[in-house]
N, C-alpha and C positions, 0 to 999 in steps of 0.2 A: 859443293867444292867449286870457288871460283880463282880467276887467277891471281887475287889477293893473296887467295891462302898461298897458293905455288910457291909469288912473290915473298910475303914474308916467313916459309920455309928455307927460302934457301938465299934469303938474306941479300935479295935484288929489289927494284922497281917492278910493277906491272908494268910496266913498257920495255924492259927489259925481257920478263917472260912472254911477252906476247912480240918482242921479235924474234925469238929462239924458236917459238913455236910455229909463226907465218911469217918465215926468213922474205919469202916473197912480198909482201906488203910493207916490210919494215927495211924494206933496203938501204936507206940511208941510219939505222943504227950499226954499227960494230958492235960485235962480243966477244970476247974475249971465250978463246977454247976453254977452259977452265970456269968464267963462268954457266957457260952454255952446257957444261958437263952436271954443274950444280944446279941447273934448274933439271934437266933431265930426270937427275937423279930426285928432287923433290918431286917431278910428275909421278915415277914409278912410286915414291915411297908413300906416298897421300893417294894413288888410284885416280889420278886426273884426267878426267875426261870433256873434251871441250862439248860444250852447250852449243850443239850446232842452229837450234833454232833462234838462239841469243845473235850467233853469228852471224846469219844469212837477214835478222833483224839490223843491226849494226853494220853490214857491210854493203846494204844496200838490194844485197842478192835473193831472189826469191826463188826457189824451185815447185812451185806451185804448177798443178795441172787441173784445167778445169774442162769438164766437163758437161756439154748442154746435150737435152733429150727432146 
């Protein structure tokens, strides 16, 4: 499940879903309440759950812990 699908459930852009999602990151898109209801409700209806290791791939972010002996 990625957020294509989200996307073409509830009849947005991926960039659209992925600012409803990480309002934080995407601060210069606007959405509209009513779309931002419709992606929601596509996440619950599909069981979407973000791919956190895609994320932390793609965002730059690592939470890696390493350990020497």
């Amino acid at each position: 499940m990625t957020q294509r699908d989200v996307a073409r459930a509830a009849g947005v852009s991926t960039a659209v879903v992925s600012a409803v999602l990480s309002p934080k990151k995407n601060s210069s898109i606007r959405v509209a309440p009513e779309t931002a209801q419709r992606v929601h409700e596509a996440v619950q209806r599909l069981g979407y759950v973000p791919n956190l290791v895609a994320r932390s791939l793609a965002g730059g972010e690592r939470k890696l812990l390493g350990v020497f002996t």
